[in-house]
N, C-alpha and C positions, 0 to 999 in steps of 0.2 A: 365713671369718674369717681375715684375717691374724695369722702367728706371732707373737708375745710374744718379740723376738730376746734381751730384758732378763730375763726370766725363766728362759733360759737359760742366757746369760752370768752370774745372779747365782750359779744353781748352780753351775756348772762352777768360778768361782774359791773359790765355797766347800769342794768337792771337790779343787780343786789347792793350797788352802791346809791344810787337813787333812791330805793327803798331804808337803807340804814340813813340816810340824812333827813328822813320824815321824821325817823324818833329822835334827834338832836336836841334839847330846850333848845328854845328861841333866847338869844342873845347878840346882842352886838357883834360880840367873837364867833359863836357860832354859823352866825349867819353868813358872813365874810367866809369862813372856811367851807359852809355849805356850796356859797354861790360857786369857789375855785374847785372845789374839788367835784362839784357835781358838772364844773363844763371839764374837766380834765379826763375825769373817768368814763365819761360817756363820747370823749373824743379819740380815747384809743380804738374803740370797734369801730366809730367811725371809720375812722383815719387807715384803719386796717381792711375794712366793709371795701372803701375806694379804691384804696392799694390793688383788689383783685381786678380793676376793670384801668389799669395803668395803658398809659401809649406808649409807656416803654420799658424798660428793664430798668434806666436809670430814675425814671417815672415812680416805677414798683418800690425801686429800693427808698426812695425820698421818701414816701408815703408811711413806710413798715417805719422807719427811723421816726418820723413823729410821731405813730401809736407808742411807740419808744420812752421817745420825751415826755408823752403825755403819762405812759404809767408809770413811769420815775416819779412825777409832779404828782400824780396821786397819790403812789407810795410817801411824799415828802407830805402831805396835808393828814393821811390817815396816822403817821409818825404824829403830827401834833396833837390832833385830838387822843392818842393811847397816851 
């Protein structure tokens, strides 16, 4: 069976996103964007992790489409802190 190259990569930027919000300052602002963007980012490899064990095809697709949503919504938090 061929690697899952996506299930990797969705960890690994979840694990590299978790470690960039350690160097953040600590701020009001920041921490607000810390909290969203650290459950967003690390909800796409979830969302994608579960996706592979779906009860259905329709199942599968709902799943991939919120790892979706969720890295739009991180790309939209890592836009604000650049």
């Amino acid at each position: 069976m061929k690697e899952n190259d996506l299930l990797k990569r969705t960890f690994d930027i979840g694990v590299a996103c978790l470690k960039y919000l350690r160097k953040l300052e600590h701020n009001q602002e920041n921490n607000l964007i810390r909290f969203q963007l650290g459950k967003s980012c690390t909800s796409v490899g979830a969302n994608y992790e579960e996706s592979q064990a779906g009860s259905s095809k329709a199942d599968f697709t709902n799943k991939v489409k919120i790892s979706l949503r969720e890295a739009r919504e991180s790309n939209y938090w890592l836009r604000i802190l650049k």
